[in-house]
C-alpha positions as CSV (number, residue, x, y, z in Angstrom):
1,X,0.0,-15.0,14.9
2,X,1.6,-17.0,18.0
3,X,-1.6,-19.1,17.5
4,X,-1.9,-19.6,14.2
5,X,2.3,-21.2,14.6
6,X,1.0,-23.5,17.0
7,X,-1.4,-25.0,14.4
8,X,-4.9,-23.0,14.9
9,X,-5.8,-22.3,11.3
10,X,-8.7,-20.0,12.2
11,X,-6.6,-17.4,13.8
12,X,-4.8,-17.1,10.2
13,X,-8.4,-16.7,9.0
14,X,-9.0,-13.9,11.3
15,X,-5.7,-12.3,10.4
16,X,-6.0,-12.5,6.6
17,X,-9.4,-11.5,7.0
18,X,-8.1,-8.4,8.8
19,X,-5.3,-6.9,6.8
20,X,-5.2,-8.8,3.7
21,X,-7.5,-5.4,1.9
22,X,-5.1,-3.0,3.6
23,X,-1.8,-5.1,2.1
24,X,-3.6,-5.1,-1.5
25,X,-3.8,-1.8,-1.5
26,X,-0.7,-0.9,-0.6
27,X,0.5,-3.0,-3.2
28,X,-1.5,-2.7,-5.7
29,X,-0.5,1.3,-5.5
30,X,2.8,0.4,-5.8
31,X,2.4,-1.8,-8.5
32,X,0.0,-0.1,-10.3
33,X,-1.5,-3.6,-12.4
34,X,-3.8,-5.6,-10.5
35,X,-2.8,-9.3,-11.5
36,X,1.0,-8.5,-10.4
37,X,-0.2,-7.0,-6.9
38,X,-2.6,-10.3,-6.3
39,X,0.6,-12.3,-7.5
40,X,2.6,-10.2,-4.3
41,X,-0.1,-10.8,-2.1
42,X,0.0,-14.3,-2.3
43,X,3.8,-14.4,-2.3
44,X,3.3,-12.4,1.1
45,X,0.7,-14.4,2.7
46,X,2.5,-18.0,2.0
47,X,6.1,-16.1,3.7
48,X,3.5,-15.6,6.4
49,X,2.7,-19.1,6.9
50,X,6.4,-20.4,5.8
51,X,7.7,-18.1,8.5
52,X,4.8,-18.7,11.0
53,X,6.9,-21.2,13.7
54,X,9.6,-18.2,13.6
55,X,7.8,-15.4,14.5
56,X,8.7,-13.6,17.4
57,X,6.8,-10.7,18.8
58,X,9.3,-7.8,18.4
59,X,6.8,-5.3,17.2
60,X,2.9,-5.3,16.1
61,X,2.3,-7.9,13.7
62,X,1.1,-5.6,11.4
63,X,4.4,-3.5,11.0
64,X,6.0,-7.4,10.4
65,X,3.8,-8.0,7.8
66,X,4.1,-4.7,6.0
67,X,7.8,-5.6,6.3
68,X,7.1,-8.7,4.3
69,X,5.0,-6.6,1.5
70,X,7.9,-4.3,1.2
71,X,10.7,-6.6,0.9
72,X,8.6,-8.8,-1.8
73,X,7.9,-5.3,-3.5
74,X,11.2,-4.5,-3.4
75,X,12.3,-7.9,-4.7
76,X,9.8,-7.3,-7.4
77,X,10.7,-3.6,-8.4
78,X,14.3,-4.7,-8.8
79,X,13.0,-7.6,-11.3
80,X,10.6,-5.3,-13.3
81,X,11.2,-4.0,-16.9
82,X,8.2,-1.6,-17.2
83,X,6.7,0.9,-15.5
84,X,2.5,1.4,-15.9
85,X,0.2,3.6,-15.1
86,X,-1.5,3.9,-11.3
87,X,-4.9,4.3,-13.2
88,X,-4.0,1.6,-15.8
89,X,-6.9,-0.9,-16.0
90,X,-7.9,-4.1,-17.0
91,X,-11.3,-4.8,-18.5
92,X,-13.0,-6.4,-15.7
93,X,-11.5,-4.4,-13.4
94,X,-12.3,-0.7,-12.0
95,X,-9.3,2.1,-12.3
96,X,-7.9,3.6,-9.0
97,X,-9.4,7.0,-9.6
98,X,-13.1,4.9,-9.6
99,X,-12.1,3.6,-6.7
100,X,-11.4,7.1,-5.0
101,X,-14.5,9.5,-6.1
102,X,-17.5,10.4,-4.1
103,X,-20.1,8.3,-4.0
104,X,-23.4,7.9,-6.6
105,X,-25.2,9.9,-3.8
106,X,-23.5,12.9,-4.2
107,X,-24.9,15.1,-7.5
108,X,-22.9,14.9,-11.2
109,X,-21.1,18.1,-10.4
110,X,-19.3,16.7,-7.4
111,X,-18.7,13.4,-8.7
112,X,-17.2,15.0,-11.6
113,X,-15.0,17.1,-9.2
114,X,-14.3,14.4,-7.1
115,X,-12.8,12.4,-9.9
116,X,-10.7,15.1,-11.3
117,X,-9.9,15.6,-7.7
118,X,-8.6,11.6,-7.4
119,X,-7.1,11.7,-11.3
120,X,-5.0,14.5,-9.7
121,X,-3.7,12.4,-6.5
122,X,-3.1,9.4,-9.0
123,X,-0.8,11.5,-10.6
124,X,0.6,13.2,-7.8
125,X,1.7,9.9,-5.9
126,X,3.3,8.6,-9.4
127,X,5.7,11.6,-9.6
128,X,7.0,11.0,-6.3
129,X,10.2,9.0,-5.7
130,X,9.7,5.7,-5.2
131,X,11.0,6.1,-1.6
132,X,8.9,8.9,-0.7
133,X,5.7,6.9,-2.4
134,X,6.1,3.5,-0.5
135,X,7.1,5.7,2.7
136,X,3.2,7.5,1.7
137,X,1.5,4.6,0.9
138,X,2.4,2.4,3.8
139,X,0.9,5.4,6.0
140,X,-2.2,5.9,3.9
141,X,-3.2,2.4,3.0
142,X,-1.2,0.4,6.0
143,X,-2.2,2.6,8.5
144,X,1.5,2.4,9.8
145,X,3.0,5.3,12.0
146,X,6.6,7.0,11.3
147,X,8.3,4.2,13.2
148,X,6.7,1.1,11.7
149,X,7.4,2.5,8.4
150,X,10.8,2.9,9.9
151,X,11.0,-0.8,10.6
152,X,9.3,-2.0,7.5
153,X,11.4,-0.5,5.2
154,X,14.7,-0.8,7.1
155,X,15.3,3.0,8.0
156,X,15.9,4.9,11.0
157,X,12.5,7.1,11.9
158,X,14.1,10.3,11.2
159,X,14.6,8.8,7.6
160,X,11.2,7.6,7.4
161,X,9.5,11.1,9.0
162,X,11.7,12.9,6.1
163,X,10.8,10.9,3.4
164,X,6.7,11.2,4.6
165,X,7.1,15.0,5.2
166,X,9.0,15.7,1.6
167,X,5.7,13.1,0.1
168,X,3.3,15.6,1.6
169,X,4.8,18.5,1.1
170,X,5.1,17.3,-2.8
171,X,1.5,16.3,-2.6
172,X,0.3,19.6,-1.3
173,X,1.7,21.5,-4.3
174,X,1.1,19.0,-6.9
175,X,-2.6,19.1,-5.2
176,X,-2.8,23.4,-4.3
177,X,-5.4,24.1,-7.3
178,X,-8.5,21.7,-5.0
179,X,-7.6,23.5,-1.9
């Protein structure tokens, strides 16, 4: 990031390249439509290059660009009038639970299981509160720990750990019946 704010575009390459997928994701979960999480992406990537010649290096770059995704989300969320399904989809593109079962290698049986297995998380993460969810998702699909969650979404890490242990503790009784 320090060398993309002195002017060397291909290091903002290499960093979009790097965690733009895991940013969609996190958004797009969030969300739950696709054209409103490539909308937030966008709007995250341009504060990234508007706030490139501030950036200081106060933590990974990572946890300050989840920070960016949550407070557009957030900013977004507050804005929203409707709420839609995670597994909501559009014609072109594939729902979230296609994009969570076992591959074509793997007989009809399983893939069958393994989508009823992914419908069942789909609906698992959507009944949590929306703290909770975004305190899940940013570990799951960010790849943040407790305390960059912490920072990103302007807790303390006790407040983050909480809200991630009541999230899997939900998810393990929402989810008991595949165990």
């Amino acid at each position: 990031m320090l060398r993309y704010a002195t002017g060397d575009m291909a290091a903002f390459d290499r960093l979009y390249a790097r965690h733009e997928l895991a940013v969609w994701r996190f958004v797009f979960r969030s969300v739950k439509v696709q054209a409103v999480a490539d909308d937030l992406l966008q709007d995250v990537w341009f504060a990234v290059a508007r706030n490139a010649v501030r950036y200081e290096v106060k933590a990974k770059f990572r946890t300050w660009l989840f920070t960016l995704a949550h407070n557009r989300l957030v900013d977004h969320l507050r804005t929203a009038k409707h709420h839609t399904s995670l597994d909501a989809s559009d014609d072109d593109a594939r729902t979230l639970a296609d994009t969570l079962v076992a591959d074509s290698g793997f007989g009809p049986v399983r893939q069958l299981q393994s989508r009823e297995q992914a419908a069942a998380l789909i609906v698992a993460v959507e009944q949590l509160p929306l703290e909770q969810r975004e305190a899940f998702l940013l570990q799951a699909e960010g790849d943040l720990s407790v305390q960059e969650i912490a920072e990103a979404t302007g807790v303390s890490f006790e407040t983050a750990k909480s809200r991630l242990r009541y999230a899997r503790a939900s998810l393990r009784q929402h989810l008991k019946e595949f165990v």
